[in-house]
N, C-alpha and C positions, 0 to 999 in steps of 0.2 A: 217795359222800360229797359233800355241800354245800359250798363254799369258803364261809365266815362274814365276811360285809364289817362291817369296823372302819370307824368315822371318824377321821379325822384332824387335828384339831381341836384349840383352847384356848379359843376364844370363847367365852366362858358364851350370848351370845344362841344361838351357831352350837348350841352340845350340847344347850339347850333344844329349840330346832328340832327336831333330828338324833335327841334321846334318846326323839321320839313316834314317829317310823319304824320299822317292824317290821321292813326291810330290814337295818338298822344293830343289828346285834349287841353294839358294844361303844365302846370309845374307845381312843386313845392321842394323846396326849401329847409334846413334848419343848422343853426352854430354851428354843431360838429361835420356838416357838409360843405358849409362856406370852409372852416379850417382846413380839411381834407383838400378840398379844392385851391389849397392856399393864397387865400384871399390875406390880405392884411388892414384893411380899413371896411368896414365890414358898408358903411356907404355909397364906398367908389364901385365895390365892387358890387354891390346890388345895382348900382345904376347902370355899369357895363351888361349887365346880366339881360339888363331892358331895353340894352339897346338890341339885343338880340331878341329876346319873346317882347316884342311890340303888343302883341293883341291877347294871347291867350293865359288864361289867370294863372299868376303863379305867385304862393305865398313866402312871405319873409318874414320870421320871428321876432319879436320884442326878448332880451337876455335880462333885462333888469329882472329883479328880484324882489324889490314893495312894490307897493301899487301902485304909489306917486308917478316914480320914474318909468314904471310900465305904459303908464297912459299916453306921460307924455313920448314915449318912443314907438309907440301905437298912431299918435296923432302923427310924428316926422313921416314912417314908415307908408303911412297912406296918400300923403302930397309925392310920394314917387312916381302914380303910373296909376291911370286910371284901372288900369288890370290888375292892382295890386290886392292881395288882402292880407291882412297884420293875423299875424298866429299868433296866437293868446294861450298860456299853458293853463291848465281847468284849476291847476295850483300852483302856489310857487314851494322854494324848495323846504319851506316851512309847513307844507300839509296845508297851507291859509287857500281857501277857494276865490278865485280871481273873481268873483262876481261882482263886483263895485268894478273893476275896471272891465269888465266885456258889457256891463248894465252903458256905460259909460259911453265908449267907444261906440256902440250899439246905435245909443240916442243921436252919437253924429252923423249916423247912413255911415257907418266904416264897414267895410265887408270885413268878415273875420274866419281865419280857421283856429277851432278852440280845439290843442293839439292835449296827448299825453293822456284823451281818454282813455279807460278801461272798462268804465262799468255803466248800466244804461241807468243806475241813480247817478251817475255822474250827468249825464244827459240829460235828467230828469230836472236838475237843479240849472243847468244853463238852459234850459226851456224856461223856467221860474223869471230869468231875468232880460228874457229879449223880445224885440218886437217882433209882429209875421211881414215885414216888409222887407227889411237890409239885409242884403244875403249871411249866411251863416253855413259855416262846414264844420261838421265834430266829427272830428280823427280818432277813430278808436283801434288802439294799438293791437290788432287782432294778434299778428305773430309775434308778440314778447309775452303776450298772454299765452302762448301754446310753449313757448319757450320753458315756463314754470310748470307744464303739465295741465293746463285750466284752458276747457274750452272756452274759447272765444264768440263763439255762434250764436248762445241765447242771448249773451251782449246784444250783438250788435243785429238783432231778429227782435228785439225789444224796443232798442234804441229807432229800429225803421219805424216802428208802429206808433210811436210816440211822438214823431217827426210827418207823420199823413197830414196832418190840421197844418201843417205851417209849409206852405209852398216855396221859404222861402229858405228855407234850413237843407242841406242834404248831408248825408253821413256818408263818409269817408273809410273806408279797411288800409289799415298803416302797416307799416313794420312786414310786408311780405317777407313770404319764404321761397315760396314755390310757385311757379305757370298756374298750378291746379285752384292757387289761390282765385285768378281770377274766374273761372269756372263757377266754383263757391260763393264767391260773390253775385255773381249774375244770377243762382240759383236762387238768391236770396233776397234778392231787388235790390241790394245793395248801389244806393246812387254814381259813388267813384271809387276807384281803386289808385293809389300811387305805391307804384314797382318801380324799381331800380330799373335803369338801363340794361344790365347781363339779363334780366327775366323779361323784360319787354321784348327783346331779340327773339327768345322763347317761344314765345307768347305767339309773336307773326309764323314761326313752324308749326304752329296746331295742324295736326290734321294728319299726322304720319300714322301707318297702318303699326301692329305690333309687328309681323311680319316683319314689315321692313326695320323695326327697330330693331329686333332680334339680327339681322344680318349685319346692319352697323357696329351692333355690338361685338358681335362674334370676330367682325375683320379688325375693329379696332385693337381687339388683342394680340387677331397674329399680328399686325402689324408689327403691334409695341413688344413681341416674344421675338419676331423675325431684327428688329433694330438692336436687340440685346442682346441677340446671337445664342441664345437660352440652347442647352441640348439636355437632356435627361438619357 
């Protein structure tokens, strides 16, 4: 099985770029990306977004915070684009588990990515509340997990096993670091990976000898010794 690289993205120029790549599979999305990307109506601008990724899935977050308002901004989010799917955090910012609204959402065929996982009893419990039909992706934030010093890997080596019976679920590796991530992932059957555009770039130079990295390295210092005019 192929790991499928996601981009990780809001920039309308970055997803134009990224959406002509055959490499790049799909999109996602989230608040602090639309911001970045200075979006200010966070509708207009999703929907510019599609007029750009027409075909290939790319997720858009619900920001409410009960569950009421979640639902119904799960329901708006998914009349945008048949290639849409509504990202659902696995909690809100009260520790309360979203599973009345992903059970919900679920029951209407909404595709969903259930974002902000960590742990495969996180995954174990939105398995509890969904059907094996409507697609489903669980983002489990591998690189914020490594971030704190805590492997990530038996996570998400758990979370695949426990997702075999449901054809309709795949798990996702979030929050990269590094190129080697994707590697790691492939190693792992890991279904997708979403990387940032600077590591995607990356990602298409696989393949350099050490050799040859060793020489790049070495000229790019005289370079930058030779620009600074350095003498000893």
């Amino acid at each position: 099985m192929s790991t499928q690289i996601f981009c990780d993205i809001a920039d309308l120029n970055q997803i134009k770029k990224f959406s002509k790549k055959k490499i790049v599979k799909g999109f996602t999305t989230n608040p602090s990306l639309m911001r970045k990307a200075g979006a200010k109506n966070y509708k207009s601008y999703s929907k510019q977004i599609l007029q750009v990724c027409k075909s290939k899935p790319i997720s858009f977050e619900v920001f409410a915070d009960n569950f009421k308002s979640m639902l119904e901004q799960g329901i708006k989010i998914n009349t945008w684009g048949k290639n849409v799917y509504v990202k659902v955090p696995v909690v809100n910012s009260k520790s309360q588990f979203t599973g009345r609204v992903i059970k919900d959402l679920n029951k209407r065929n909404i595709k969903l990515n259930i974002t902000a996982v960590y742990t495969a009893k996180q995954t174990a419990r939105i398995l509890r509340v969904i059907n094996k039909k409507t697609k489903v992706i669980i983002s489990i934030f591998a690189g914020r997990a490594g971030d704190t010093g805590k492997d990530p890997l038996p996570e998400l080596i758990n979370s695949i096993k426990m997702v075999k019976s449901y054809k309709n679920v795949k798990i996702l590796w979030a929050s990269v670091r590094e190129p080697y991530n994707y590697i790691q992932a492939k190693q792992i059957g890991c279904h997708i990976i979403t990387i940032p555009p600077s590591i995607i770039e990356k990602i298409q130079n696989f393949g350099k000898s050490f050799d040859k990295l060793t020489r790049e390295t070495v000229k790019g210092f005289l370079i930058d010794s030779k620009k600074s005019k350095f003498r000893i």
